[in-house]
Steps between C-alpha positions, in 0.01 A plus 500: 500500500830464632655228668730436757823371380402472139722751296269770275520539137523869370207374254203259616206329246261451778200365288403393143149464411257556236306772432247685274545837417505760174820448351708623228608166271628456137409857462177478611288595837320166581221564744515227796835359359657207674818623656766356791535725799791533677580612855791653482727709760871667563630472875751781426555806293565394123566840392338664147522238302221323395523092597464208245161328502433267315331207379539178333243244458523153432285181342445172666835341336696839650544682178482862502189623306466855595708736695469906579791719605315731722164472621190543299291857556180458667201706559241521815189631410538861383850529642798560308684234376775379705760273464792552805619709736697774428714435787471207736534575862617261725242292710227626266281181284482572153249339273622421162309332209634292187219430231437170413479480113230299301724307340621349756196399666390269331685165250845404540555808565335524807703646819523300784764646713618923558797606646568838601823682563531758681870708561794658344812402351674396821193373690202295395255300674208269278179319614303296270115415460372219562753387727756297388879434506638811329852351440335276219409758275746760299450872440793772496512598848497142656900503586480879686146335674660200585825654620267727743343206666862313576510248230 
């Protein structure tokens, strides 16, 4: 959706949300695996190169516990496996997914919080799940993020 007077990103995280789907984790396909889906779009050509997506996932006291530097492969029934696009093209939703290890559901370990990043070197844009403030917590790609949204 576009908006009058609101300047566009080149990369948009439209929606995170859990999901359950066959998943490749820890070396392993997990049938019905826990897993954060992302929304994500470009709004202009980004040429070959693939994008970062990533993950990092947080406890309640906003320590990282578990992180993935690409998303995790899934599987749909008797469908390939997929994990993303070869190419993005612009205006087009892309579903990614970023398995949700069993370690960290559960103990002190337990994840409260995920943020996703989506972008390059020169352009990032994050959203986090459940919402929260995402200046409060720390992961490698907060200063590009935050230097994207003006602060």
């Amino acid at each position: 959706m576009r908006v009058a007077g609101v300047k566009q990103t080149t990369f948009e995280i439209s929606n995170i949300s859990s999901s359950f789907v066959d998943a490749y984790i820890n070396n392993a396909w997990i049938s019905n695996a826990l897993c954060m889906e992302a929304a994500l779009r470009v709004n202009e050509d980004i040429g070959k190169e693939p994008p970062m997506m990533k993950a990092y996932f947080y406890n309640r006291n906003r320590e990282l516990v578990g992180e993935h530097r690409m998303p995790t492969s899934v599987s749909f029934g008797n469908r390939e496996s997929f994990r993303f696009p070869e190419k993005f093209v612009p205006g087009k939703k892309y579903s990614v997914y970023f398995g949700v290890s069993q370690s960290i559901q559960r103990g002190k370990e337990k994840w409260k919080n995920v943020i996703v990043v989506f972008g390059n070197r020169e352009k990032a844009t994050a959203d986090i799940h459940p919402k929260e403030d995402i200046a409060q917590f720390d992961f490698p790609e907060k200063e590009l993020v935050m230097k994207g949204r003006g602060r």
